[in-house]
C-alpha positions as CSV (number, residue, x, y, z in Angstrom):
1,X,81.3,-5.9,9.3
2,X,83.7,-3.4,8.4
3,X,86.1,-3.6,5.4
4,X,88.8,-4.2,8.0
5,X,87.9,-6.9,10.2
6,X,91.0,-6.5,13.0
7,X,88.7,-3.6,13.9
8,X,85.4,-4.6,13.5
9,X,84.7,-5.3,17.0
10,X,81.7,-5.2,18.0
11,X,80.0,-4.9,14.4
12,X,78.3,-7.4,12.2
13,X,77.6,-11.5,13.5
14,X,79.4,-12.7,15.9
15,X,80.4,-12.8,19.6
16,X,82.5,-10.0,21.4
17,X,83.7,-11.4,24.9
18,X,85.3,-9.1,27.1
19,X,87.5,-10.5,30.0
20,X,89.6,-8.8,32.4
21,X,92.9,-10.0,33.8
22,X,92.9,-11.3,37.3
23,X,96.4,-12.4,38.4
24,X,99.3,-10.3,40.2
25,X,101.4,-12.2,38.3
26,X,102.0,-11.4,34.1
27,X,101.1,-14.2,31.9
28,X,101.3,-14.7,27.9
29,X,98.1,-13.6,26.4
30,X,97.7,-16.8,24.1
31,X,98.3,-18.9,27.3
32,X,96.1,-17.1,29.7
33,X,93.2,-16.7,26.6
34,X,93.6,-20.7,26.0
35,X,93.1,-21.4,29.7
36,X,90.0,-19.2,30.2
37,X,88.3,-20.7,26.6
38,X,88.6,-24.5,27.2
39,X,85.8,-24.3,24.2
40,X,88.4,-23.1,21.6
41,X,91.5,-25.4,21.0
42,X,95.2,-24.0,21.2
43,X,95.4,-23.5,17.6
44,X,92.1,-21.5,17.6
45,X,93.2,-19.1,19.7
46,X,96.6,-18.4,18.3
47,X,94.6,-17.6,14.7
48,X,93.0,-15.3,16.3
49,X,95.5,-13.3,18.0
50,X,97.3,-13.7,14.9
51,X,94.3,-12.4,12.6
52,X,93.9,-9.3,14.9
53,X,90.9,-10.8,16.3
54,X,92.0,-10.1,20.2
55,X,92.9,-6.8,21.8
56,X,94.7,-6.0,25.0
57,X,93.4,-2.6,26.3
58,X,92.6,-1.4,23.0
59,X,95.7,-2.5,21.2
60,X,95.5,-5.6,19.1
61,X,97.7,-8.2,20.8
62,X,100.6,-10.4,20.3
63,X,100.5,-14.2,21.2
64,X,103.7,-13.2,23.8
65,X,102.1,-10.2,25.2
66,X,102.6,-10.2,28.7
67,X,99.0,-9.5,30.4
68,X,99.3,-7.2,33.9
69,X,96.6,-7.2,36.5
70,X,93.2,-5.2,35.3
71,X,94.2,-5.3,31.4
72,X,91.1,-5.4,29.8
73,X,91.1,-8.1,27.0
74,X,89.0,-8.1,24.1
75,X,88.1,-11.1,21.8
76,X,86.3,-11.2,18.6
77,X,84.9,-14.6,17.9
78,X,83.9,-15.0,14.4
79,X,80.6,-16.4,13.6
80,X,80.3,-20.5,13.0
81,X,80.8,-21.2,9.4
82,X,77.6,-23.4,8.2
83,X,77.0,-27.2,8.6
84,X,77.4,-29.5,5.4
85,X,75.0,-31.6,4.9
86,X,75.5,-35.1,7.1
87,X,74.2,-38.4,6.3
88,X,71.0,-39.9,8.6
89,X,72.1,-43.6,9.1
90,X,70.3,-46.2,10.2
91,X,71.8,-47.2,13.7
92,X,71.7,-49.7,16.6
93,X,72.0,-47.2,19.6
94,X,72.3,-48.4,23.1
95,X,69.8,-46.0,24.6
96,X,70.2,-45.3,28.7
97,X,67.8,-43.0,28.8
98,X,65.7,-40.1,26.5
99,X,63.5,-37.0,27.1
100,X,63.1,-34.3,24.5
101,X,66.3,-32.1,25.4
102,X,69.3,-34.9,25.8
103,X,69.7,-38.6,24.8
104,X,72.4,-41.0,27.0
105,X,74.2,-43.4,24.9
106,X,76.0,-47.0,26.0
107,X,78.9,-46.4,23.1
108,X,80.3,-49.5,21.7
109,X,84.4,-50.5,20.8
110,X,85.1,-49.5,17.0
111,X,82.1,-46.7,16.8
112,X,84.1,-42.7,16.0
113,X,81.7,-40.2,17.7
114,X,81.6,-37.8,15.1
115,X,82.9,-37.0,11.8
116,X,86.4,-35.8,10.3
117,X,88.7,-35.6,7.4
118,X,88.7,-39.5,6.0
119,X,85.7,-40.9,8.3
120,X,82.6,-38.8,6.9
121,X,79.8,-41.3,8.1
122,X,79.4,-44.3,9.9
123,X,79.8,-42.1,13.1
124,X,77.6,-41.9,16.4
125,X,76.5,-38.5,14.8
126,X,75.3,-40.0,11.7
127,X,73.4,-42.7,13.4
128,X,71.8,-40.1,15.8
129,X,70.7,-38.0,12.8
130,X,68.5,-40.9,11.8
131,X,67.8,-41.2,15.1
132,X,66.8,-37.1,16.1
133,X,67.2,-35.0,12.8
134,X,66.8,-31.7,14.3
135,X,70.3,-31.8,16.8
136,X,71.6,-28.3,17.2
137,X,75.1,-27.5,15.8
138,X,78.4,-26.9,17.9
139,X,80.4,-23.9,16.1
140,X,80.2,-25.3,12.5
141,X,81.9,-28.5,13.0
142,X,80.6,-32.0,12.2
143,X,79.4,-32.8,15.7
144,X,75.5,-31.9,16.5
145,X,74.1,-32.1,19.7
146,X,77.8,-33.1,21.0
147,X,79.1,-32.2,24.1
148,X,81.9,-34.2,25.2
149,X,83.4,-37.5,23.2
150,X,85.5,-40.8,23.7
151,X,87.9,-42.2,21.6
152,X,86.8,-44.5,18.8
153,X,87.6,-47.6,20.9
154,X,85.9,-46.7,24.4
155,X,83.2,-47.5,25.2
156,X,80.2,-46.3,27.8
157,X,78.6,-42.8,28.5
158,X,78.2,-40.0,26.5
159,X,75.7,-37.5,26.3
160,X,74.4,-35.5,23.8
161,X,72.2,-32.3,23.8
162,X,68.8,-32.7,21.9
163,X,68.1,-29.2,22.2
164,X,69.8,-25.9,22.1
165,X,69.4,-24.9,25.2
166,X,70.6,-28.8,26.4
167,X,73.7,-27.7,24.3
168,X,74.9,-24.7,26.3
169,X,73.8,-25.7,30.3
170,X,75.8,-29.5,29.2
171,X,78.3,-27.6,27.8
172,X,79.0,-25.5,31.1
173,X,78.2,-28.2,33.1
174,X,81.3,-30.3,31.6
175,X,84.0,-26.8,31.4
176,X,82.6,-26.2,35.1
177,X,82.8,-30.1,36.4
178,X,79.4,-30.0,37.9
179,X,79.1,-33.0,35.5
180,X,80.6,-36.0,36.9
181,X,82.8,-38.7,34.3
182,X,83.9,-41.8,35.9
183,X,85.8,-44.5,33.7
184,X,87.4,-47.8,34.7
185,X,90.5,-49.4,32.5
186,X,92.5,-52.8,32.8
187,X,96.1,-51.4,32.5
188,X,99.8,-53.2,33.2
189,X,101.3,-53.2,36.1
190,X,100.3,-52.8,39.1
191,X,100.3,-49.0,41.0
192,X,102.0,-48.9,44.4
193,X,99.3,-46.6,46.2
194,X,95.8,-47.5,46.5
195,X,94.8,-43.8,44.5
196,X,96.6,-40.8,43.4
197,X,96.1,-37.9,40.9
198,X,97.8,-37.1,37.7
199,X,98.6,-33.3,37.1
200,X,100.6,-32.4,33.7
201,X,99.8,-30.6,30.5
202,X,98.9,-32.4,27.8
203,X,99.3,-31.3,24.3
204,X,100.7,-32.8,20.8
205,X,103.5,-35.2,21.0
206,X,106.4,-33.6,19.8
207,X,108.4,-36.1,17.4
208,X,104.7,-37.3,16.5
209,X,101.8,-35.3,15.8
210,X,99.5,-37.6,15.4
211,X,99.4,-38.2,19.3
212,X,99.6,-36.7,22.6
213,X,101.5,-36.3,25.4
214,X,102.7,-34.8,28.7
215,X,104.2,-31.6,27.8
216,X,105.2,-28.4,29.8
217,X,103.0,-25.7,30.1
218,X,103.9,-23.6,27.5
219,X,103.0,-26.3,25.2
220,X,100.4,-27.8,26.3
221,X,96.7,-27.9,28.2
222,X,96.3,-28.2,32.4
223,X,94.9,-31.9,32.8
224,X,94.1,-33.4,36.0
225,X,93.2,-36.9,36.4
226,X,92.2,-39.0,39.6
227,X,92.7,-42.6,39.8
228,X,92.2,-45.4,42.3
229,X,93.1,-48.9,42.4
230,X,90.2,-51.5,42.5
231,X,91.8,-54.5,41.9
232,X,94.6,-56.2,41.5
233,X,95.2,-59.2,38.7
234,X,99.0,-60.2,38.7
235,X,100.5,-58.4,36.4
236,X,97.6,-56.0,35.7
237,X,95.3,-54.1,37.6
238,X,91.2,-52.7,37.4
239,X,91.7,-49.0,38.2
240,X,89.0,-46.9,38.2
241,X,89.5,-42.5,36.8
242,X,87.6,-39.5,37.5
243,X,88.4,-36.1,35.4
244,X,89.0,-32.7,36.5
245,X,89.3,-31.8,32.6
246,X,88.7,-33.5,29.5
247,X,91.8,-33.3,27.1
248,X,92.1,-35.5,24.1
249,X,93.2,-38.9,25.1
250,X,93.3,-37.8,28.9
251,X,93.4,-40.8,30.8
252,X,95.4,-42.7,27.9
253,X,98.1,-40.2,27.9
254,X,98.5,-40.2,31.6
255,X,97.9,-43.9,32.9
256,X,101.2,-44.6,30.0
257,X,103.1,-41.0,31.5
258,X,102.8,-43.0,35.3
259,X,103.8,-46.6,33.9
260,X,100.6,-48.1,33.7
261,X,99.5,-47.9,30.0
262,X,95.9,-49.3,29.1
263,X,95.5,-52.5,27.9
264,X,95.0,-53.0,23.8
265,X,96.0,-49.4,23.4
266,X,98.0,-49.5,20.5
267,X,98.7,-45.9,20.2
268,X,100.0,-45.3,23.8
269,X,101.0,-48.7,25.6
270,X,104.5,-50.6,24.2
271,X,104.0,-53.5,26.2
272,X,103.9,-56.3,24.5
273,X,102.4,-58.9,27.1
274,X,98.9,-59.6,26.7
275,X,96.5,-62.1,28.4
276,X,94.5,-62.5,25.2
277,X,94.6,-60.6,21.5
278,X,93.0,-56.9,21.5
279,X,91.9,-54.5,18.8
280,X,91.3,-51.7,21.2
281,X,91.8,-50.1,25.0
282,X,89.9,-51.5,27.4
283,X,88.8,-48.1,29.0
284,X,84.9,-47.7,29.6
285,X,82.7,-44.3,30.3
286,X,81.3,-46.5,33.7
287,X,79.2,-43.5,34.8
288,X,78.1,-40.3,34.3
289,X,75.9,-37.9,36.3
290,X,74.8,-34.7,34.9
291,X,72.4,-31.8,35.9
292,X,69.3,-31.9,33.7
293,X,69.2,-29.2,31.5
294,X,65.6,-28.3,32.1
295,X,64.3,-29.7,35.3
296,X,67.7,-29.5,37.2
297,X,66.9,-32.7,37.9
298,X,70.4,-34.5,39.4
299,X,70.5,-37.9,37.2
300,X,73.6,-40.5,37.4
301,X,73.4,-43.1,34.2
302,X,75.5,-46.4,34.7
303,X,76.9,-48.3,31.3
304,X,77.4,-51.8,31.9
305,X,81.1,-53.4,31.0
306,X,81.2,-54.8,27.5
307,X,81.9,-58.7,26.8
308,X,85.4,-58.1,25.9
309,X,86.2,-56.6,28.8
310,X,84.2,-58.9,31.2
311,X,85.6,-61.5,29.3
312,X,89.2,-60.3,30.0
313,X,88.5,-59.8,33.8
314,X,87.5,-63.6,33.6
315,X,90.3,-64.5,32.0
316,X,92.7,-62.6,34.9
317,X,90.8,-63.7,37.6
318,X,90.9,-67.4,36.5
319,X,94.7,-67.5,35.9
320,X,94.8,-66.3,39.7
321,X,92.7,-69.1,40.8
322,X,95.2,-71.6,39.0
């Protein structure tokens, strides 16, 4: 690359993606470009507007530029900076199924998927190391051969990509929802409709930035989430979720915006009444159904409920029966 690198488009490693701008309607640039690159978080995309890295028409842009019908954007993505090294750990994974492009996990309560700032190993990624060495990277961050994740404490289905090729058809198939995610969760209360769907934004919590929450648009990230009732327990319910998107803390964030926080989620829920003591939410990955990479093979993998959670669906469904 050049010596100046708000012009270098084009030049050098990297990715140039050209998009063009759809809508009759004018939009903000750094909203439109965060909608259209579900790959690249909020705060991606404003560093590179403001590191010159995106051009409207020709003309490097502003996060407030107001895009027109036909305007011809421009965005230089950097190349990934290098893996560190990660830890192989010795694991006991719950193996649904394995072939030489994608491996389907049963997740346990209490296991992080992949690695961050204070919680360098004793992740899913460091056990599948161990597991598969050779996992390909996901634009230099601590997560090979991840395509989608769940929260430390739920639990069932997650894929990951063996191969590079796995990598980017898994990859589109969750941004494009041919890949189908269904959950169920134990929450409190008890919806009034059988089913329903949850549309709001969902981006950082404002007095807390540690969590999330349902924001406007400006702020935050389209999230869609279906939901239906499949049983009632007194003063709790078994609902059952399927995503249109994937946002951090999805289904979390919206069961608690609707009244209905999860059980055991200590981050989201304030309720207080329990039927028994919880370290976690009861929320579990039930199914998932994905396109093979290779074969296009349509496969649908089923994780079976955990003890704790059977255990407090016999718990419920005993105090009925009293």
């Amino acid at each position: 690359m050049s010596n100046n690198p708000k012009l270098s488009f084009g030049e050098g490693e990297g990715e140039l993606v050209k998009l063009y701008y759809p809508k009759p309607l004018p939009m903000r640039l750094d909203r439109w470009l965060v909608s259209q690159r579900s790959e690249q978080s909020r705060s991606s995309i404003q560093k590179f507007i403001e590191n010159g890295l995106v051009l409207v028409n020709g003309i490097e842009g502003k996060a407030k530029t107001p895009l027109r019908k036909g305007d011809e954007i421009q965005l230089w993505l950097p190349p990934p900076e290098p893996l560190p090294y990660l830890k192989p750990q010795r694991m006991d994974l719950d193996i649904l199924f394995e072939d030489q492009h994608l491996i389907i996990i049963n997740k346990p309560a209490g296991l992080t998927v992949h690695p961050a700032p204070g919680n360098k190993d004793g992740t899913l990624v460091n056990g599948l190391l161990q597991h598969c060495s050779d996992l390909p990277g996901i634009n230099g961050k601590l997560r090979p051969g991840i395509v989608h994740r769940l929260d430390k404490d739920t639990t069932g289905c997650i894929v990951v990509a063996k191969s590079q090729e796995a990598l980017v058809s898994l990859q589109i198939q969750i941004q494009k929802r041919i890949a189908s995610r269904e959950y169920v969760a134990l929450v409190h209360g008890v919806p009034k409709k059988r089913q329903g769907e949850i549309v709001g934004a969902i981006g950082r919590h404002p007095a807390d930035r540690k969590k999330y929450a349902v924001v406007d648009e400006e702020s935050g990230r389209y999230a869609c989430t279906h939901w239906e009732l499949k049983e009632r327990l007194g003063d709790y319910s078994l609902v059952g979720f399927k995503l249109d998107t994937g946002r951090t803390h999805q289904i979390r964030v919206h069961s608690a915006h609707i009244g209905h926080p999860i059980l055991g989620d200590q981050t989201y829920s304030r309720c207080k009444k329990m039927p028994t003591k919880l370290t976690g939410q009861l929320l579990h990955a039930i199914n998932l159904g994905v396109q093979h990479p290779i074969s296009n093979e349509r496969m649908y993998f089923e994780a079976p409920l955990p003890d704790t959670f059977l255990r407090v669906l016999s718990i419920l469904r005993q105090k009925l029966k009293d």
